[in-house]
N, C-alpha and C positions, 0 to 999 in steps of 0.2 A: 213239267214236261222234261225228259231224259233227251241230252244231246243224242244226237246221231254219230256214229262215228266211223271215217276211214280207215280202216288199219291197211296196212301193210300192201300196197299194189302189187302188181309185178315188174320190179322193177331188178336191175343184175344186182349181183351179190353186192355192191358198195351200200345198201343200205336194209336193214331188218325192220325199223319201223316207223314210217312219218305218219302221224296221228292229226287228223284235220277232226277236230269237234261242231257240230249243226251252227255254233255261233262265228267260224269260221277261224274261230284261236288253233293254233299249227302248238304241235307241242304234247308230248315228248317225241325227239326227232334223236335219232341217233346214226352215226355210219362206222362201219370198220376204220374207214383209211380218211384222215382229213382231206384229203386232196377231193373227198365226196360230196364234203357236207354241201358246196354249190347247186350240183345236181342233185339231192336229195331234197334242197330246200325248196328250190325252182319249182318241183314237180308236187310236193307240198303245197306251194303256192295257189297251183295250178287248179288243187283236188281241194285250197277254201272256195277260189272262183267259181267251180263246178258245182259248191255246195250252194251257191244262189245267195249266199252272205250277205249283208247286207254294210261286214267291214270284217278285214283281217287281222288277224293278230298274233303275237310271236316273242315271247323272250328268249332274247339274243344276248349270250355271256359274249363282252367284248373282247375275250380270248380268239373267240371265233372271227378271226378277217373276212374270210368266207363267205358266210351269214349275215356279217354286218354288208359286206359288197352291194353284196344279191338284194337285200333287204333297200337298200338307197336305188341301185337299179331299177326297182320297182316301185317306187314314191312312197317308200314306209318311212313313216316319222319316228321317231324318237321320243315316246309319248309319255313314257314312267320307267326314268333311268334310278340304279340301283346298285350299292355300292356291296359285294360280298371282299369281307377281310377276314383272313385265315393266318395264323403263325408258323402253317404247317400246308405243304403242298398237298393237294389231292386231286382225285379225279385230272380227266384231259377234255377242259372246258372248249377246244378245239371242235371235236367229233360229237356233241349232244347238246341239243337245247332243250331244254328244261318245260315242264306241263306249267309250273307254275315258281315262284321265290321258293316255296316250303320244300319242293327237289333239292334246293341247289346245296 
């Protein structure tokens, strides 16, 4: 059976595209300006709820304060933590959370 998927609500310019899949996994979630990913993730949150899920879920790079906040705010547990090590900076784990490990 193919998920269902939320793309992109109408939401103002701080965010392009929070993806809520039928089994309620949030992800990939991306926003221009960190100071968004709160609000982008909230409303994410809001559109696995709506999906009638029956649990939500989210990988959250702990670069992101943001996402981790919101994420405790809302009684998400900590369920399969994950360690990426790089010799070499990339990406700004801040503004995007990842569909799955094999993004990041």
């Amino acid at each position: 059976m193919a998920s269902a998927r939320w793309p992109y609500r109408p939401l103002p310019s701080f965010s392009r595209f929070p993806y809520v899949d039928g089994s309620g996994h949030i992800g990939p979630l991306a926003v221009l300006h960190p100071h968004a990913v709160a609000t982008a993730f909230r409303t994410a949150l809001q559109l696995a709820v709506e999906s009638g899920s029956s649990q939500v879920s989210a990988f959250l790079p702990g670069a992101s304060e943001a996402a981790l906040n919101t994420a405790m705010a809302h009684g998400m547990r900590i369920k399969f933590p994950m360690l990426l090590m790089s010799s070499h900076d990339f990406g700004n784990w801040a503004q995007y959370l990842p569909r799955n490990p094999g993004f990041m």
